[in-house]
C-alpha positions as CSV (number, residue, x, y, z in Angstrom):
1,X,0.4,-3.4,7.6
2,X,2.3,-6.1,5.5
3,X,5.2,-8.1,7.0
4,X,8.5,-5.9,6.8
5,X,10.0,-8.4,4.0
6,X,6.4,-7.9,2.5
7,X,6.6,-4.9,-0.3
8,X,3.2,-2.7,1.1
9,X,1.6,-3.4,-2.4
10,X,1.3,-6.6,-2.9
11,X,-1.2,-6.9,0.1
12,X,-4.0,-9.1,0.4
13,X,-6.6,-9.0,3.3
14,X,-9.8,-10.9,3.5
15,X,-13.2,-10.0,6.1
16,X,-16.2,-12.8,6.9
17,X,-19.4,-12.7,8.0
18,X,-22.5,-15.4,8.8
19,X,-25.7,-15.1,6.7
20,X,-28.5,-16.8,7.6
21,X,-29.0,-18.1,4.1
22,X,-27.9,-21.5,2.2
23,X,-24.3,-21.2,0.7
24,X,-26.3,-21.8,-2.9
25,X,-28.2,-18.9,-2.8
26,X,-25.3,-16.7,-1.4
27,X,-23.1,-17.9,-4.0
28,X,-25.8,-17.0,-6.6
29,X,-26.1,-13.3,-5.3
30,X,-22.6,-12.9,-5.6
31,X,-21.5,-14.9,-8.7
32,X,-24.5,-12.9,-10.2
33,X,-21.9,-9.7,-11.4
34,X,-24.2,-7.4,-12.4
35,X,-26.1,-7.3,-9.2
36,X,-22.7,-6.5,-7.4
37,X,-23.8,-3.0,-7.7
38,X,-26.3,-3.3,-5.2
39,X,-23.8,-4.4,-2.4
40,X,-20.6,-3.2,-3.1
41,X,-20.1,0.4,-2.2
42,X,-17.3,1.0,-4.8
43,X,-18.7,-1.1,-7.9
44,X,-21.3,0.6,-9.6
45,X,-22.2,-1.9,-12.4
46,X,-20.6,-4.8,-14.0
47,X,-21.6,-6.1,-17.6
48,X,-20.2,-9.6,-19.2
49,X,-18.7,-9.2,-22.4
50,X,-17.8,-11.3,-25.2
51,X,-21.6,-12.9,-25.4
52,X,-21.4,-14.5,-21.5
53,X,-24.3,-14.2,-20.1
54,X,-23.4,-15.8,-16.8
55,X,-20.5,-16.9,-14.2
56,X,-18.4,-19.5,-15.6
57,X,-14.6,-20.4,-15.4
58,X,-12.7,-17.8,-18.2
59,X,-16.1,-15.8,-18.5
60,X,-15.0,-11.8,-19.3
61,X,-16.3,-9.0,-18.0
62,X,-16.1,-5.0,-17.3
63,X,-16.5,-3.8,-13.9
64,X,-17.5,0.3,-13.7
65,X,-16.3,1.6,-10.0
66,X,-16.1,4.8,-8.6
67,X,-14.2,5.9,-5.2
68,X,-12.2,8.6,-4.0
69,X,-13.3,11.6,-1.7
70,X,-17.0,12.1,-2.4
71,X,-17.1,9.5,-4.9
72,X,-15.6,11.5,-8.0
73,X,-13.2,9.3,-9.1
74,X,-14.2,6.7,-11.5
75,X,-13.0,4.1,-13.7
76,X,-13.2,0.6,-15.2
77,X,-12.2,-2.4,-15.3
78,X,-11.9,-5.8,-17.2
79,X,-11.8,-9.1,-15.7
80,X,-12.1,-12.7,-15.9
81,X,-13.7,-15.5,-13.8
82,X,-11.1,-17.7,-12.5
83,X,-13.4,-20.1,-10.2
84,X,-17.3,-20.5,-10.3
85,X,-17.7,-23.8,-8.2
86,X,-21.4,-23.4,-7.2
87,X,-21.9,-23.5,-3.5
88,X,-18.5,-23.0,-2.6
89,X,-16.2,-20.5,-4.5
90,X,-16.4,-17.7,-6.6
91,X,-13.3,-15.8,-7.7
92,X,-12.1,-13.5,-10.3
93,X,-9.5,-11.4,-11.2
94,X,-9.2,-7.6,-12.6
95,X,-7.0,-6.3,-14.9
96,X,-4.9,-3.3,-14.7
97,X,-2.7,-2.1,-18.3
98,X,-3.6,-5.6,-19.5
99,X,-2.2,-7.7,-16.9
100,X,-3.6,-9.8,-13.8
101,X,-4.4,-7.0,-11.3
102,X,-6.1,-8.2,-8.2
103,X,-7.8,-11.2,-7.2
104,X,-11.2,-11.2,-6.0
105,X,-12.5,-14.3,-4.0
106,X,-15.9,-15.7,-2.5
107,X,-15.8,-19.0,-0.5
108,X,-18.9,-19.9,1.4
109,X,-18.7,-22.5,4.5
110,X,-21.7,-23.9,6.3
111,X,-21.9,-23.2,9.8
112,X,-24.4,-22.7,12.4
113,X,-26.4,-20.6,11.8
114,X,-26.3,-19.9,7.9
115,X,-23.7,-19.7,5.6
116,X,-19.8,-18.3,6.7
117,X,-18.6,-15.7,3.8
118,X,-15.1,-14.9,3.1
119,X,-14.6,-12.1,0.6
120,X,-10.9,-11.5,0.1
121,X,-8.6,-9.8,-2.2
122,X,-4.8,-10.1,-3.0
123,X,-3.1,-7.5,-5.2
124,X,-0.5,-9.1,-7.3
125,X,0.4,-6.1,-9.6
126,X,-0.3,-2.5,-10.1
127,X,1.7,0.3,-11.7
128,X,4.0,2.2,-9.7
129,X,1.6,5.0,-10.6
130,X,-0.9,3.1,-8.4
131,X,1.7,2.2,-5.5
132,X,2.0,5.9,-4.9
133,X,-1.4,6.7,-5.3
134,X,-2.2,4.0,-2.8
135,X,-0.4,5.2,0.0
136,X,-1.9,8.7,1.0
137,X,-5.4,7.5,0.3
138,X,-5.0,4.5,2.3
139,X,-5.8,2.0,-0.5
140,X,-5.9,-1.3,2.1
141,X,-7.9,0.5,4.6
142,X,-10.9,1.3,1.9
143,X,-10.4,-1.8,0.6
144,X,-11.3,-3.3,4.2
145,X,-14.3,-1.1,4.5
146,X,-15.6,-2.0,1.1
147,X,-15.4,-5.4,2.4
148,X,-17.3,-5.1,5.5
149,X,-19.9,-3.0,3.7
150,X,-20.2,-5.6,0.9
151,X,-21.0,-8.2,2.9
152,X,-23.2,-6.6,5.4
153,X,-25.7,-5.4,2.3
154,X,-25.1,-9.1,0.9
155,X,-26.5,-10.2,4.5
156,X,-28.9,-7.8,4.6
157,X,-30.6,-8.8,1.1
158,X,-30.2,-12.7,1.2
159,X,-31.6,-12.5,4.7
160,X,-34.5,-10.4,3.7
161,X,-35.5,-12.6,0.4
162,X,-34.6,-16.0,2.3
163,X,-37.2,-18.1,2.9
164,X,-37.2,-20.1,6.2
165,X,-37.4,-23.5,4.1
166,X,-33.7,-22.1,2.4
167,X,-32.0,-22.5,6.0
168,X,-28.9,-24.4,5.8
């Protein structure tokens, strides 16, 4: 729960996890948007627009998602790449009625053992259509699990495709 003088939807949250993988190849997994499908378990498919064809800084893109109970709510998204800093930071934002929505951010840290991840997100506008959506279905809590499960299937992949000569 955000601090009382915090309004409850302008929240932000971040979880971590080690991988046993170099903070390159992590970074390229994740900075890689349309394989975010393959991790995430609320982003089904992202596609650059505007002739990108790969993460850089003011690079667009639409996000297709879908949530809700049983997965029947869908919807899209547009977005653009605010920091691609290979190695080290990936972060982006999404749009929701043509403004900055949410920020989305990678940072990989070396540490024993692999690589330390840090997904985080910090909501800096919605509609107030959203706000009250948000707060029977528990919006921060799925956020949190979409976190953890993101970055467990990230550690699950780079893990399995890491070879041991890629060890930090």
């Amino acid at each position: 729960m955000p601090p009382k003088n915090q309004r409850w939807w302008l929240t932000k949250d971040s979880q971590q996890i080690v991988i046993n993988a170099a903070p390159a190849r992590l970074y390229d997994m994740v900075a890689d948007l349309p394989r975010m499908g393959e991790w995430s378990p609320e982003c089904q498919r992202v596609e650059w627009e505007g002739g990108t064809t790969g993460p850089a800084e003011g690079a667009r893109f639409v996000g297709h998602n879908r949530g809700g109970p049983r997965g029947l709510i869908r919807w899209s998204r547009h977005g653009r790449v605010l920091c691609a800093d290979a190695g080290r930071e990936f972060a982006f934002f999404t749009e929701e009625g043509g403004r900055e929505s949410t920020v989305w951010r990678y940072r990989f840290e070396p540490v024993d053992g692999g690589t330390r991840v840090t997904e985080s997100y910090e909501v800096r506008w919605i509609p107030a259509w959203a706000r009250i959506v948000d707060v029977p279905t528990n919006r921060h809590r799925e956020l949190l699990e979409g976190m953890r499960h993101t970055l467990e299937q990230l550690k699950v992949a780079a893990e399995a495709a890491t070879p041991t000569q890629d060890q930090p």
